[in-house]
C-alpha positions in Angstrom: 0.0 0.0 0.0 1.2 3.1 -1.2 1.2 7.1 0.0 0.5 10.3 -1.4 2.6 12.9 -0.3 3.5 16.3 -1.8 6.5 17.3 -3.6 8.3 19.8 -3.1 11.3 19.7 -4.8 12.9 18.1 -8.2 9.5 18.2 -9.9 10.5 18.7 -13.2 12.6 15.8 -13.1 10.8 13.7 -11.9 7.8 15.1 -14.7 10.4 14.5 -17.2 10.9 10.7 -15.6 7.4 9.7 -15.5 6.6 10.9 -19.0 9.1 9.9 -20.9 8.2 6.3 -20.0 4.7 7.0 -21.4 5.6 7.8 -25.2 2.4 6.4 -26.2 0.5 9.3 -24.3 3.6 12.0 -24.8 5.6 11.3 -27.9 6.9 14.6 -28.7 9.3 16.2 -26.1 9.1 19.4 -26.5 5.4 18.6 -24.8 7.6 16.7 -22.3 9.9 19.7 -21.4 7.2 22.4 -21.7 5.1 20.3 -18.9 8.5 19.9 -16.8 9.0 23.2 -16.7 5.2 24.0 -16.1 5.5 22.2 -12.9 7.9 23.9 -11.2 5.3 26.5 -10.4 2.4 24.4 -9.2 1.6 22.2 -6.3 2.5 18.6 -7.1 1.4 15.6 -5.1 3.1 12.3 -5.4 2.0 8.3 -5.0 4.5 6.4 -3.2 5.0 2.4 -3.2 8.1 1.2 -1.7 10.0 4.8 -1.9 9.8 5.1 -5.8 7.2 8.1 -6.7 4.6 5.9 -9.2 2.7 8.5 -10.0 2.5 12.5 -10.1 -0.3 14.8 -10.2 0.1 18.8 -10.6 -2.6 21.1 -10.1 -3.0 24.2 -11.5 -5.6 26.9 -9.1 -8.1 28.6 -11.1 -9.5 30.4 -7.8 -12.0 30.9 -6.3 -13.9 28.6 -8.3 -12.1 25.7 -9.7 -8.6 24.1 -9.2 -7.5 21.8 -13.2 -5.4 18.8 -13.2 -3.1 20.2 -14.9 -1.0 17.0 -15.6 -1.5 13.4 -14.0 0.6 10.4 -15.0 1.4 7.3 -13.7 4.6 5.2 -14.8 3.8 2.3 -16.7 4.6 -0.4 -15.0 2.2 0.5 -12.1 -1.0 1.4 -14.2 -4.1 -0.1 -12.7 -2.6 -0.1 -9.2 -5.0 3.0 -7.8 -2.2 5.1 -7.7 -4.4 8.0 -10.0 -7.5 7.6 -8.0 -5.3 8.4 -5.1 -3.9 11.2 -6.8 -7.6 12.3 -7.7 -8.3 12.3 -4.0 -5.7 14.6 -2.9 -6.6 17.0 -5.9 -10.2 16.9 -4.8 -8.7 17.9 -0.8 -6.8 20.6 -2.2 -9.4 21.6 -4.3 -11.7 21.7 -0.7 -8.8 23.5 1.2 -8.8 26.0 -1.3 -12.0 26.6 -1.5 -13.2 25.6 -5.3 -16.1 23.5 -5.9 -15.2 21.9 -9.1 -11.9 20.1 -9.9 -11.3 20.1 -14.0 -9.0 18.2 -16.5 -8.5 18.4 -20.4 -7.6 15.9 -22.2 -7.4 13.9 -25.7 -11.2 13.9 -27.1 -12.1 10.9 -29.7 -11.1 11.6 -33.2 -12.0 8.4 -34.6 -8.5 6.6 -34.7 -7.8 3.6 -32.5 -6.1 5.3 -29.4 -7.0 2.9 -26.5 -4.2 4.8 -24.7 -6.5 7.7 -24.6 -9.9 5.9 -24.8 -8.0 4.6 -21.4 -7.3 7.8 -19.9 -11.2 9.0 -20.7 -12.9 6.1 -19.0 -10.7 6.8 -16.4 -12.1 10.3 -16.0 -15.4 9.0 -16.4 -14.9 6.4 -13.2 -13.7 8.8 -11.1 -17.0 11.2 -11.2 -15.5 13.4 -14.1 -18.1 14.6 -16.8 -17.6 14.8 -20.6 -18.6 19.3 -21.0 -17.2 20.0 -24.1 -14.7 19.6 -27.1 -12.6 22.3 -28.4 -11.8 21.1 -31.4 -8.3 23.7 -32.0 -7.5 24.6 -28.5 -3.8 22.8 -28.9 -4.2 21.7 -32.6 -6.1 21.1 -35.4 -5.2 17.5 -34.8 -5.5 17.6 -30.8 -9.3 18.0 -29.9 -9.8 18.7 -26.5 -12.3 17.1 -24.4 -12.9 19.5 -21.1 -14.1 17.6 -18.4 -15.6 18.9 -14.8 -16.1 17.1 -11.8 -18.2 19.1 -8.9 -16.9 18.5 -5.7 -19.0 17.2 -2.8 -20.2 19.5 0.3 -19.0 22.9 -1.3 -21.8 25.2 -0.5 -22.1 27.7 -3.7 -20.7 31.4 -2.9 -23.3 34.2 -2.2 -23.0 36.5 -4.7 -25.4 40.1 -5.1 -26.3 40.7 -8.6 
């Protein structure tokens, strides 16, 4: 049984670790480097299992409302283990702590090839209370529709706001 803890140093190495061993979800590194260098500035969590980091998360705040998974990725060899529905936990507790009552996450839409890599990291979503709100078809690239997804966390009371 593993750990989630939150890292606080060496995060883009250890981005540029975990997703180079996923070239079938991030084949081009200059994506690679862009995300490792994204990183640096935003609060990472970490799964643990027998003192290797298995998986990262990194969250990116867009307060008050809503905090995005900005990247998630788990190494290969320990897919399937629980180790992102851990990290989804601890994003939905920071999301709380901070406030927001809905936890986002873009990602790959369908674009009628056989990806089961991707068709992998939607079901995903899906199972962990993540609704499919809309596609932007050029966000990234022509070539890269984006499937925004929102998941509304539990117990957060809507603000009051005066119109």
């Amino acid at each position: 049984m593993g750990r989630t803890v939150e890292i606080l140093t060496g995060k883009a190495e250890l981005c540029r670790s975990i997703m180079g061993a996923l070239p079938d979800w991030f084949s081009e590194p200059e994506v690679i480097e862009a995300s490792a260098e994204a990183v640096e500035d935003l609060p990472v969590f970490g799964y643990v299992e027998a003192d290797v980091v298995t998986a990262m998360i990194a969250l990116k705040p867009h307060l008050p409302g809503a905090v995005e998974i900005a990247l998630i990725a788990t190494r290969p060899e320990y897919h399937g283990h629980g180790a992102g529905r851990h990290l989804v936990d601890a994003a939905e507790r920071f999301a709380h702590q901070s406030g927001a009552r809905l936890l986002t996450v873009k990602t790959l839409a369908p674009r009628g090839r056989d990806e089961p890599q991707f068709e992998a990291t939607r079901r995903f979503y899906d199972r962990n209370g993540f609704v499919r709100a809309e596609v932007f078809a050029k966000l990234w690239h022509e070539d890269h529709p984006c499937l925004f997804m929102v998941k509304p966390l539990a117990g957060q009371q809507p603000s009051e706001t005066a119109l």
